[in-house]
C-alpha positions in Angstrom: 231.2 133.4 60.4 229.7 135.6 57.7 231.9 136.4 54.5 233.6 140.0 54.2 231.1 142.4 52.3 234.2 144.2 50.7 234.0 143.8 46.6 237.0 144.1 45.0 236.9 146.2 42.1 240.4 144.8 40.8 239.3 141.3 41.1 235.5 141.7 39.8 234.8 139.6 43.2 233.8 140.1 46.9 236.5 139.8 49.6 237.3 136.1 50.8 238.5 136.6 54.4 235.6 136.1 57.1 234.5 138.6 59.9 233.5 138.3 63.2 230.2 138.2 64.6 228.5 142.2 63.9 230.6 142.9 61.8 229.9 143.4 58.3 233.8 143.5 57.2 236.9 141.5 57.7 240.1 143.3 59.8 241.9 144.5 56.7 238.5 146.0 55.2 237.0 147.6 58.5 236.0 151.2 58.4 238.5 152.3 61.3 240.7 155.1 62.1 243.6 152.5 63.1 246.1 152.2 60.4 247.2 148.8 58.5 250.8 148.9 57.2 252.8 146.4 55.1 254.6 144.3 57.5 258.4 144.5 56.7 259.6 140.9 56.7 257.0 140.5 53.8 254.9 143.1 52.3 252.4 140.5 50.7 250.7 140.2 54.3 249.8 143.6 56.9 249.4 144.4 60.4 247.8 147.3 62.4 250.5 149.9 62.9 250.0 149.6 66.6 250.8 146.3 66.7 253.9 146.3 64.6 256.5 145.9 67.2 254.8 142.9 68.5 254.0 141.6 65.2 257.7 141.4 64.2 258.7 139.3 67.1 256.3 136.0 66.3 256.0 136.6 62.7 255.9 133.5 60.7 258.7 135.0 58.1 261.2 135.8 60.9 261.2 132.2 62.1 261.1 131.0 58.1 264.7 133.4 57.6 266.5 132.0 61.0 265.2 128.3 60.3 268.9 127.2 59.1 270.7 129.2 60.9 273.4 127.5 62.6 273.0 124.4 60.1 276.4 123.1 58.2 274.7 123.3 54.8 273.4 126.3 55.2 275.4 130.1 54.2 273.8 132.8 53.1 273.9 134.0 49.5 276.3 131.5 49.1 275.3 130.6 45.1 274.5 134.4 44.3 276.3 136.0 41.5 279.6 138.0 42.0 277.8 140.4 39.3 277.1 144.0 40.2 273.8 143.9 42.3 272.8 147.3 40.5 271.6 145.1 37.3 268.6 143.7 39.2 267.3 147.1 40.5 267.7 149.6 37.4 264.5 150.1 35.7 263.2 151.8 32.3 260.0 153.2 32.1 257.1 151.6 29.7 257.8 153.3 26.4 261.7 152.6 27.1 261.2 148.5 27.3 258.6 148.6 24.8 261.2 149.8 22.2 263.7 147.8 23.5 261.7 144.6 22.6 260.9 146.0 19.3 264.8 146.1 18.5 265.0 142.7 20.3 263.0 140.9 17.3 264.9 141.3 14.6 268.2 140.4 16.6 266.8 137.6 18.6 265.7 136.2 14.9 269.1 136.7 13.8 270.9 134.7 16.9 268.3 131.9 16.4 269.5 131.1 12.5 272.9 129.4 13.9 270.8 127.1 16.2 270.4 123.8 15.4 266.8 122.1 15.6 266.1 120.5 18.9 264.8 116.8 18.4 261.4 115.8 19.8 262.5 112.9 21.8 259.0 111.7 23.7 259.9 108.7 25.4 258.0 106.1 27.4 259.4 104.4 30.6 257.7 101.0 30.7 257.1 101.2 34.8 254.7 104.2 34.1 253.0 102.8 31.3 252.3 99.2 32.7 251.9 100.8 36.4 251.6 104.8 36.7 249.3 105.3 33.5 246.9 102.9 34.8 245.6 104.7 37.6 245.3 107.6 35.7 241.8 108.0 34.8 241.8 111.2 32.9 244.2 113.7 32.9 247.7 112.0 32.0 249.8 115.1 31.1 252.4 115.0 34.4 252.8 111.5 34.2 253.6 111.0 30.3 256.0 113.8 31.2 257.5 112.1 34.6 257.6 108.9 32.1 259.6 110.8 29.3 261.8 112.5 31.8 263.0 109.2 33.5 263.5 107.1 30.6 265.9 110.0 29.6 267.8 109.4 32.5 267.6 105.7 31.9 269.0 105.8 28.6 271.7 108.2 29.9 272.9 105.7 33.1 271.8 108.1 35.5 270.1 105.5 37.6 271.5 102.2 39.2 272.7 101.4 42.6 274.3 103.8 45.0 272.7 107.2 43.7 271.7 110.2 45.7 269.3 112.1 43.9 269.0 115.6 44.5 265.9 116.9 43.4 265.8 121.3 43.5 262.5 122.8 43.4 261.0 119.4 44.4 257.8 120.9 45.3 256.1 117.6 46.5 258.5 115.4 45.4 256.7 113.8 42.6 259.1 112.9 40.0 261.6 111.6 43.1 258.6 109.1 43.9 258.6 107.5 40.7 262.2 107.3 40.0 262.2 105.5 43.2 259.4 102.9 42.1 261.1 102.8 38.6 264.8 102.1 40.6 263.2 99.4 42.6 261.1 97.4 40.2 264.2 97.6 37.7 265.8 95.1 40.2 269.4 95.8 39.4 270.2 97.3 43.2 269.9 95.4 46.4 268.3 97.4 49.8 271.7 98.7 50.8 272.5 100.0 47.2 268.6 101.9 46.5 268.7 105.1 45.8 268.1 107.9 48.6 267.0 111.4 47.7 267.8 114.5 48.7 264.4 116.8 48.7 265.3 120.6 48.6 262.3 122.8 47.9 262.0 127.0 49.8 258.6 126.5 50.3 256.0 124.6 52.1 254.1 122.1 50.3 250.8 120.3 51.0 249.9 116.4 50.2 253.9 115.7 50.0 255.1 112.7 48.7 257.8 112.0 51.1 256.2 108.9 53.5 255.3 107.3 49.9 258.3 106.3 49.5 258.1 104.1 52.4 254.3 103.0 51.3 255.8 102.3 48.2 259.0 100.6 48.4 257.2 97.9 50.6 254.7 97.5 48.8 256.8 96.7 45.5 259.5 94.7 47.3 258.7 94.4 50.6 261.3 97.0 51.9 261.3 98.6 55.0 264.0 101.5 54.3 261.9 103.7 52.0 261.4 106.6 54.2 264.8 106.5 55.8 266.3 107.4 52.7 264.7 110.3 52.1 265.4 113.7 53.4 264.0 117.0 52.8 265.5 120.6 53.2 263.3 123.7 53.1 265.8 126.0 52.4 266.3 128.5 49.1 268.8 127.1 46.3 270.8 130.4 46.7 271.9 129.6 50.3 272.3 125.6 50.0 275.8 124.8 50.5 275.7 121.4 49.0 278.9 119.9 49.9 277.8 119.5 53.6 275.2 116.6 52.6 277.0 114.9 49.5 278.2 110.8 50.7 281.9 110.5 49.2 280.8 106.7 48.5 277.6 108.1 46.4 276.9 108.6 42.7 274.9 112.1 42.7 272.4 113.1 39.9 270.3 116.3 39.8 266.8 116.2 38.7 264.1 118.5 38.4 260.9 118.8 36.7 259.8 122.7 35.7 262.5 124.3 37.3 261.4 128.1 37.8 263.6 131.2 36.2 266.6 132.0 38.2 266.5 128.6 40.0 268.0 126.9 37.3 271.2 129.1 37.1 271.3 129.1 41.0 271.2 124.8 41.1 273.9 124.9 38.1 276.2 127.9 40.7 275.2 125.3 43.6 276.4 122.3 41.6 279.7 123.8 40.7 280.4 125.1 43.9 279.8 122.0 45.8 283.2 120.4 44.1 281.2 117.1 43.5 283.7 114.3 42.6 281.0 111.7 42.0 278.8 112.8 39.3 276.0 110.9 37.9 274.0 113.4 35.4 271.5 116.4 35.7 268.3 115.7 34.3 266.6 119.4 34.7 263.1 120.3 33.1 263.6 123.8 32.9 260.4 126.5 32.8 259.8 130.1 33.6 262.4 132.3 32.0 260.6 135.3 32.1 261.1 134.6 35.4 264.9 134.8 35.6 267.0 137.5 36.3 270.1 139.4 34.7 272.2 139.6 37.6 271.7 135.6 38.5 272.2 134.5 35.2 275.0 131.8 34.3 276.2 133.0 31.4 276.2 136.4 31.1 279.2 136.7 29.2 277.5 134.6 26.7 274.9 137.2 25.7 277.4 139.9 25.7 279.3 138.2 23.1 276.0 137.7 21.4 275.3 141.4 21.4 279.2 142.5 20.4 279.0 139.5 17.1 275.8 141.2 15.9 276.9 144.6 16.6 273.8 145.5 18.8 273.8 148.9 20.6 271.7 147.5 23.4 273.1 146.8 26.8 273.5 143.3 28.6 270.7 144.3 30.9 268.3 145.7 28.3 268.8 142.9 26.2 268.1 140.4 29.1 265.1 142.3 29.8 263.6 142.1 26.7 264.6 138.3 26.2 262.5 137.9 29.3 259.6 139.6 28.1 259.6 137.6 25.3 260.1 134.7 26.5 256.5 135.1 28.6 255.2 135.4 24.7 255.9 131.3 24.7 253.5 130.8 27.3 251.0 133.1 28.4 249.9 135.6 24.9 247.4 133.2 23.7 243.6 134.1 25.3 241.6 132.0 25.3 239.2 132.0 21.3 242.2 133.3 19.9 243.4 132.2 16.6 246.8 132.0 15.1 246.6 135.5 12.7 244.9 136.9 15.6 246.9 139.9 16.8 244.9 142.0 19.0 246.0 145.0 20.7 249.7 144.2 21.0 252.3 146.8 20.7 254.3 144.9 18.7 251.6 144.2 15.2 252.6 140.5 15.3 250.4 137.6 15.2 249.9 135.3 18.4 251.5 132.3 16.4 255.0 134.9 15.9 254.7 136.1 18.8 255.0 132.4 20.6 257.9 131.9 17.9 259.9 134.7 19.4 259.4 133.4 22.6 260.8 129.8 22.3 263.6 131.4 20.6 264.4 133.8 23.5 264.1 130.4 25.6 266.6 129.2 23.2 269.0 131.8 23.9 268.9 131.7 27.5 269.0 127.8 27.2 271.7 127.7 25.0 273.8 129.9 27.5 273.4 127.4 30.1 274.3 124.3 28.2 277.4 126.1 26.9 278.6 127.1 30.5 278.5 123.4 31.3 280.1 122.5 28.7 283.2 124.8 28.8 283.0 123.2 32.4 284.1 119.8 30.9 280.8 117.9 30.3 278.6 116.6 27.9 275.8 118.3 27.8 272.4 119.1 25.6 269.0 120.4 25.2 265.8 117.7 24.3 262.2 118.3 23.8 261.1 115.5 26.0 257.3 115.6 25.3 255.2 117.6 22.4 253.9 121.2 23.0 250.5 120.1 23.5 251.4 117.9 26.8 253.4 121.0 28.3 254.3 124.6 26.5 257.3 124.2 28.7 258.8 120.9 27.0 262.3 121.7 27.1 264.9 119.5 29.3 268.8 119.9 29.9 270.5 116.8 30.1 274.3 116.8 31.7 276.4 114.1 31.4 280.3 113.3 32.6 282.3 113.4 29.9 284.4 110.1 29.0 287.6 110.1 27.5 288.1 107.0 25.4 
């Protein structure tokens, strides 16, 4: 089948799709009077108009929102926000947010003096260097990550025998796998006392490492119970009711490596709401806050105190806004050739070097939010760069801890 002819000007590329056989042009780029309309259980795909009816009744996405249904863990919305739904769908117009981040700078800069430094705390788990790095033949920056991440939880008694690890976002379950290798080969838990893992993940994922488990744990120790103890959940954070798959006679620790935006508030809402009595830790590599959203956030009433101590006429919502937009400055304003005084076109006049400065520290705020809500909560909790910027831009981690009363 010959390759659509369509160029997209948007793209600077020709079409992917294929078309049939003479025909120069794929369904969606055919020269036709039929009509193609977004379909309404997700506008990122379309279908002829025609063929709408029909369309809804075998569509993928209708089948993807009824997949729980009837399922103990599952209730709808059930770690949303009780915040007023109108703070996710106001808008301001371009010259509106643009000036709203221009008097953002000056008070994010002002917030950020009262934070203390966060330690670089790079650490090395000795099962990934002497095992994991060595199959590594180039590119090493997930595993020295996965390595620093888990030797975090080490030092912080999150593993040993009976845990149930609960991995959001898991995505293919890497960083489970090697906690499970690193469990095992640490020897202190016999088979009935191993770990098992709870995978919980909204999308589908590709080259999974969920039968590894199995592969691995007989390899290492000749144990046949690896895949039993795993199992995975395709369902989104914000309708996991937890509580229906917590073991009363388990330890539970949360772990997550580059947990996206909003999903970090929702797992914290999830957590809370689950009334877990037996809890182990939360070991949560967070990423993505320009990602995150005003009317999800944990801590709102944290900003808003923010904005009344500094005597800020900006509202919650516009402030949020802006923090998120910053906050994308962290990550994604360096092209590529561009040097530190380099500032380009921007609207704000600030070099690319500030302008990543101003984005950690809205990270910082919306961080520091978090990590207070869990601790008025009654834990121990704190924020650790776990490996240097150049391994990953997003190299901040929240580790939670129960709180012991000597």
């Amino acid at each position: 089948m010959a390759q659509c002819d369509f160029y997209i000007e948007r793209k600077h590329r020709r079409c992917g799709m294929t078309c049939r056989a003479g025909t120069a042009r794929c369904v969606i780029h055919a020269e036709t009077t039929d009509k193609r309309v977004p379909c309404p259980l997700d506008p990122n795909h379309s279908v002829w108009e025609n063929s709408l009816h029909k369309h809804l009744r075998k569509c993928n996405k209708l089948k993807q929102r009824h997949l729980n249904d009837g399922e103990e863990f599952f209730e709808e919305d059930i770690n949303t926000s009780d915040a007023d739904s109108s703070l996710n769908h106001s808008s301001l117009n371009y010259e509106e947010s643009t000036q709203d981040v221009l008097d953002s700078i000056a008070l994010v800069e002002q917030i950020c003096q009262d934070f203390p430094e966060i330690s670089i705390e790079q650490k090395t788990n000795e099962y990934m260097e002497t095992h994991r790095m060595l199959q590594l033949p180039s590119n090493k920056k997930h595993a020295l990550q996965q390595s620093s991440l888990i030797q975090h939880m080490v030092d912080s008694d999150m593993l040993g025998p009976h845990r149930v690890f609960i991995e959001f976002g898991c995505g293919r379950a890497e960083l489970s796998r090697y906690v499970n290798q690193v469990e095992i080969l640490r020897g202190e838990c016999e088979e009935a006392s191993l770990p098992k893992f709870l995978l919980i993940d909204r999308g589908t994922n590709r080259m999974k490492f969920d039968k590894k488990f199995g592969d691995d744990s007989l390899e290492l120790a000749n144990i046949t119970s690896g895949r039993s103890r795993v199992r995975r959940y395709r369902i989104d954070i914000k309708d996991l009711k937890l509580a229906a798959l917590l073991e009363e006679e388990r330890t539970h620790v949360t772990i997550s490596k580059h947990l996206c935006g909003a999903a970090t508030d929702l797992t914290l809402r999830c957590l809370h709401k689950s009334g877990l009595q037996r809890f182990g830790g939360i070991c949560i590599a967070m990423c993505c806050r320009h990602c995150c959203d005003p009317g999800e956030y944990i801590n709102g009433e944290y900003i808003r105190a923010l904005l009344s101590e500094h005597h800020s006429q900006l509202s919650y919502h516009r402030f949020f806004k802006s923090l998120m937009k910053m906050c994308s400055w962290a990550t994604c304003g360096r092209r590529q050739g561009m040097q530190d005084e380099d500032v380009g076109d921007h609207f704000t006049g600030l070099t690319v070097s500030k302008r990543e400065e101003l984005g950690r520290m809205a990270r910082r705020i919306l961080d520091e939010g978090r990590i207070k809500w869990v601790k008025d909560r009654g834990f121990d909790a704190r924020l650790v760069k776990y490996v240097e910027q150049d391994i990953s831009l997003e190299n901040v981690a929240m580790l939670v801890m129960p709180k012991f009363i000597e």
